[in-house]
C-alpha positions in Angstrom: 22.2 -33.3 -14.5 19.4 -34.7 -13.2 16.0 -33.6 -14.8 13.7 -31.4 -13.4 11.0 -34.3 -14.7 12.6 -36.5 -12.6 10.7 -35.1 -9.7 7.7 -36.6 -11.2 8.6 -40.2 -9.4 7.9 -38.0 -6.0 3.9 -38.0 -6.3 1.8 -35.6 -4.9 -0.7 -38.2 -3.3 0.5 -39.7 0.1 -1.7 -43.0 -1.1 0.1 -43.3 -4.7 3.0 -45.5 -4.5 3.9 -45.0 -0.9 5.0 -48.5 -0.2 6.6 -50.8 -3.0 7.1 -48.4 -5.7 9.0 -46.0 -4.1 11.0 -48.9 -2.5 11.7 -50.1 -6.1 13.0 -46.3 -6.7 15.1 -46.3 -3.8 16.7 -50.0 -4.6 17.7 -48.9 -7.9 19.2 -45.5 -7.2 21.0 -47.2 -4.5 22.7 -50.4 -6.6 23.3 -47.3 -9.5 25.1 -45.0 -6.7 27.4 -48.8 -5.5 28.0 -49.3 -9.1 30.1 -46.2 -9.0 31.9 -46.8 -6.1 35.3 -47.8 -7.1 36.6 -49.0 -3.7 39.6 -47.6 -4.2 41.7 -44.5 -2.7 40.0 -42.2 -5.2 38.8 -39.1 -3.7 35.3 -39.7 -1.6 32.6 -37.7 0.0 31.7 -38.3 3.8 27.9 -38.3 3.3 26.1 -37.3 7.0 22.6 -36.8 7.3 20.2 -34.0 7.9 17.5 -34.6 10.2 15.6 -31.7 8.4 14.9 -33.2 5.6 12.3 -35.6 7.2 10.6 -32.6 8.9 9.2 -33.2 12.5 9.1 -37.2 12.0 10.4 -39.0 15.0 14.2 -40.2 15.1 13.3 -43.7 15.4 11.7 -43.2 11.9 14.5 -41.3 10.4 18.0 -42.8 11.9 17.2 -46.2 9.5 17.2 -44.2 6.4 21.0 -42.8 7.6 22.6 -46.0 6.3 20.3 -45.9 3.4 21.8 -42.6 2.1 25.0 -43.6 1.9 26.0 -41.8 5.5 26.9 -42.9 8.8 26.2 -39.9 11.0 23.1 -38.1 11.5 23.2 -34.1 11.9 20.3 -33.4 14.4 18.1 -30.0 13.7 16.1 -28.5 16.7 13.1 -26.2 15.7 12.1 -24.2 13.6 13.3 -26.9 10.8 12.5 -30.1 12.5 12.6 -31.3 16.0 14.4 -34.2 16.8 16.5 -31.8 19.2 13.6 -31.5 21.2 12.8 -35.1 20.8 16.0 -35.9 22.2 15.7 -33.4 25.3 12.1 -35.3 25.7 13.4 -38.8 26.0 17.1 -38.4 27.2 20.2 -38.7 26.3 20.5 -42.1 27.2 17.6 -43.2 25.5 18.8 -41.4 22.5 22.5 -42.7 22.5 20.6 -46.4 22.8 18.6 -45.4 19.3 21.8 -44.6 17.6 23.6 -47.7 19.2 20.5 -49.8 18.0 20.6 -48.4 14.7 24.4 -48.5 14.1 24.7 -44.2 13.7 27.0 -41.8 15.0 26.1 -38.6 16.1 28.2 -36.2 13.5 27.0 -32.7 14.5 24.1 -30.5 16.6 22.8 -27.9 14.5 21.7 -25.1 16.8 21.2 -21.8 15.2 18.6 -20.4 17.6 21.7 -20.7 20.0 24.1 -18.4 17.8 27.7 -18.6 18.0 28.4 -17.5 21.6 25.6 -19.8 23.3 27.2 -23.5 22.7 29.1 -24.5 25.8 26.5 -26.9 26.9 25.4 -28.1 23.4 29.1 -29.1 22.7 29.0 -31.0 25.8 26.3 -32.5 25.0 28.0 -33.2 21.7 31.3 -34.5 23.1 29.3 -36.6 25.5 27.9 -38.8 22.5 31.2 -38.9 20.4 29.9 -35.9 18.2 32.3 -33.5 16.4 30.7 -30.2 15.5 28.2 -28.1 16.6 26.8 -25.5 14.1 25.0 -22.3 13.7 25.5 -19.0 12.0 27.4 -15.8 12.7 26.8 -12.2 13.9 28.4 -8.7 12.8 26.9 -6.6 10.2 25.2 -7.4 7.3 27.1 -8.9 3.9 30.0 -6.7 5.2 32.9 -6.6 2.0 36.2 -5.1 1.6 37.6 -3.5 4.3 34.2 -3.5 6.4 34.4 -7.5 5.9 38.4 -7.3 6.9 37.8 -5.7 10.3 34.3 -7.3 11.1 36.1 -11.0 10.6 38.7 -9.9 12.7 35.9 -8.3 15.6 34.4 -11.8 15.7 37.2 -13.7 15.5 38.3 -11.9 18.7 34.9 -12.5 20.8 35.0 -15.9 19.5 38.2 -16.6 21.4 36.7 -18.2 25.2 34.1 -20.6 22.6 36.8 -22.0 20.7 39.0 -22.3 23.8 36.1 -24.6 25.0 35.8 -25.9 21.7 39.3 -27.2 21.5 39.2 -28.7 25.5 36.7 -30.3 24.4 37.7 -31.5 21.4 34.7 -30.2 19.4 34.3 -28.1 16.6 32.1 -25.0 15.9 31.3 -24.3 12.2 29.6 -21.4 11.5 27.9 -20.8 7.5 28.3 -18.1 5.2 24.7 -17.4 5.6 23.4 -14.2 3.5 22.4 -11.6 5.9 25.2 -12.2 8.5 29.2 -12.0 8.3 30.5 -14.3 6.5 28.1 -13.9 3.4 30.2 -12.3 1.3 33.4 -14.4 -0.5 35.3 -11.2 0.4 34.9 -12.3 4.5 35.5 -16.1 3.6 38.6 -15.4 2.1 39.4 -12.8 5.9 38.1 -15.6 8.2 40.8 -18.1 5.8 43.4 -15.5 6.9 42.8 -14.8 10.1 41.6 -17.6 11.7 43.8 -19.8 13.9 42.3 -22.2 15.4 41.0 -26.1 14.0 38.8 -26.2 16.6 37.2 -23.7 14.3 35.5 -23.6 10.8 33.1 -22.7 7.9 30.0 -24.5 7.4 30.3 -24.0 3.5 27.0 -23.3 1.7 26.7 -22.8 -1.9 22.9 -21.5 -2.4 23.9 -18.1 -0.2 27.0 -17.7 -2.6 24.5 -18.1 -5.8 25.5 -14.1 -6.9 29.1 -15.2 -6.6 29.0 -18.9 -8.3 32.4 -18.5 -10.5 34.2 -17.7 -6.8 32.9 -20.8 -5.4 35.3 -22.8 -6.1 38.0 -20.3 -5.8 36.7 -19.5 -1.9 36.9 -23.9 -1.0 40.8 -23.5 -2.5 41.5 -20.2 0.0 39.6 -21.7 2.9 41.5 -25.0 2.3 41.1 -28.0 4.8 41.8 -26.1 8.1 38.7 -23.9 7.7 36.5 -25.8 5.8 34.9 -29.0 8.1 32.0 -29.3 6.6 29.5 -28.4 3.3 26.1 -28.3 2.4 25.1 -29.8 -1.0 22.6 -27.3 -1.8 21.9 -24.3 -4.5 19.5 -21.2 -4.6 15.9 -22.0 -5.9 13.4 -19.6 -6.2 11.1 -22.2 -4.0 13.6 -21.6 -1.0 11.5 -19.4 0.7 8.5 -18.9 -0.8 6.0 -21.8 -1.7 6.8 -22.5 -5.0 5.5 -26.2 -7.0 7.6 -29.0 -5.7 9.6 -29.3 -8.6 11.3 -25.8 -8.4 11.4 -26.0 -4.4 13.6 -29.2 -5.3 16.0 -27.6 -7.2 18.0 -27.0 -4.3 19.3 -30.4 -4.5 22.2 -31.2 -6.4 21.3 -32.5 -9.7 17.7 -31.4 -9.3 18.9 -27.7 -10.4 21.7 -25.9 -12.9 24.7 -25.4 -10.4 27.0 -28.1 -11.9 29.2 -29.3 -8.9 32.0 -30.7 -10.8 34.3 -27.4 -10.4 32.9 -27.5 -6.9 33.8 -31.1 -6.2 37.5 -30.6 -8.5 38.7 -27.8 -5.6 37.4 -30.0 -2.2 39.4 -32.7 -4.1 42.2 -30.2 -4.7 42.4 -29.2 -1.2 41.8 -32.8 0.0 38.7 -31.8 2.0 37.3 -34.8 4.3 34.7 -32.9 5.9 30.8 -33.8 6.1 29.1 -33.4 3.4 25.1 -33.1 3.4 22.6 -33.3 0.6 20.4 -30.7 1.7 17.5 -28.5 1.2 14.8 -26.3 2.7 11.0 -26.6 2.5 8.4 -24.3 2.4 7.3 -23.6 5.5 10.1 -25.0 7.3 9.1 -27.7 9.7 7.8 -30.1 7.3 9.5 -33.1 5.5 10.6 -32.2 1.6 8.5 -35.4 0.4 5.6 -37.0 1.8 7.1 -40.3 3.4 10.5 -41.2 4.7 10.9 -43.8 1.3 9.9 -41.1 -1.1 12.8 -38.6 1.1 16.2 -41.3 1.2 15.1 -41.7 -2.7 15.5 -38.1 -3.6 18.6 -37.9 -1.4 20.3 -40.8 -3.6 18.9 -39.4 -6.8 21.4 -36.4 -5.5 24.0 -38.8 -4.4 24.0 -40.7 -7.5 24.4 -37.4 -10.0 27.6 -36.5 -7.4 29.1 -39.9 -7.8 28.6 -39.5 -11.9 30.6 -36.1 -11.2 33.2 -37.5 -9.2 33.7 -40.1 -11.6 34.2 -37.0 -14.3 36.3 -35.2 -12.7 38.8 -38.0 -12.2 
């Protein structure tokens, strides 16, 4: 793992090594994470790119870190948690399918959860319109339903879900919806429902780990029973005590893999088992949302290839 000291390279003044030193940091975490690339058919994550995590800074700051991270689609966040959505309705689509032509990016997924799960039939057009695949938000039903409530609630929304993913599948879009605590699909007792019921491809879970931190030993268990089909994309993030409260840097970073204790080996192991080729984003939340987790885009790419380096070395373990 990586240690919690090693947020210390982030500083805490803007003026402190904004310029060459954390370009240094972010050269050698890069050559380390290429040293461990085998280039061979061994099993590989499909890095994409949150917009998030560089707050509210414009997209023609942000898309030339994509390549940087290791990705080569960006996943676009619309406010409250950043706003290159908005930036995007503000300059056009044309304008904005020039930046990503410019910049050599693909557009990988809209993230829309102010739009909710029965809301997206112009979002995945505008998705399909610039090659995107998924649009993603959260769920509705009661509240962390389990057992039987969870059996019959997956099966209610599964039902009212049937016109989106008929659009979904003309288009040929998917919708991804997280296991956000709160909503549905929060307990592993739904996940494992949605597995079962579900029929469509057109249709999946947006796996997140830090909702499931009551219920880490299932984790891996709830990847196998969701398996491929249902499982298009996953956050690399876990439960800190800084997700939602303002907490020092340092413990608001431990969301990140390798930054924290959730040891993503048996994690990694069951996507391998279950040959998951998905998206995969190195993600967390800051406190308030809005606002980039580090001070400058340099400082941001380098903490998301300190994360990308620890799930190379974990890769490499597991075999």
């Amino acid at each position: 793992m990586i240690d919690n000291a090693t947020t210390s390279v982030f500083p805490s003044r803007r003026q402190f090594v904004a310029g060459a030193a954390s370009a240094a940091i972010l050269a050698t975490v890069s050559r380390a994470v290429g040293q461990q690339d085998d280039g061979g058919d061994a099993f590989k994550l499909n890095y994409i790119l949150s917009s998030a995590m560089y707050g509210k800074m414009p997209l023609s700051t942000i898309l030339p870190q994509v390549h940087k991270t290791g990705a080569t689609h960006i996943d676009i966040w619309r406010l409250p948690h950043g706003d290159q959505r908005e930036q995007i309705d503000k300059m056009g689509t044309d304008a904005f399918a020039a930046l990503l032509k410019k910049h050599d990016v693909n557009l990988g997924i809209s993230t829309c959860y102010p739009l909710g799960p029965f809301r997206l039939a112009k979002e995945m057009a505008f998705v399909k319109r610039l090659g995107g695949r998924f649009v993603l938000c959260g769920t509705t039903g009661p509240s962390e339903p389990k057992g039987a409530q969870a059996k019959a609630a997956v099966k209610a929304f599964l039902e009212k879900m049937k016109p989106h993913v008929s659009k979904a599948e003309e288009l040929g879009v998917t919708i991804a919806v997280e296991n956000h605590d709160r909503q549905l699909l929060y307990h592993p007792d739904s996940l494992r429902y949605f597995a079962e019921f579900n029929t469509s491809k057109r249709l999946g879970v947006a796996f997140a780990p830090h909702h499931l931190h009551k219920f880490v030993p299932d984790i891996p268990k709830v990847i196998e029973a969701l398996g491929k089909d249902n499982l298009p994309f996953i956050y690399g993030q876990e439960h800190s005590e800084g997700i939602r409260k303002k907490a020092p840097k340092h413990i608001e970073m431990q969301q990140m893999p390798g930054f924290g204790s959730l040891d993503y080996r048996p994690i990694l192991a069951s996507l391998k088992k279950v040959d998951f080729d998905g998206f995969f984003e190195i993600f967390m939340h800051p406190v308030p949302r809005g606002i980039p987790i580090l001070p400058t885009a340099v400082e941001i790419t380098a903490a998301i290839n300190k994360s990308r380096a620890y799930l190379e070395r974990c890769l490499k373990e597991i075999g």
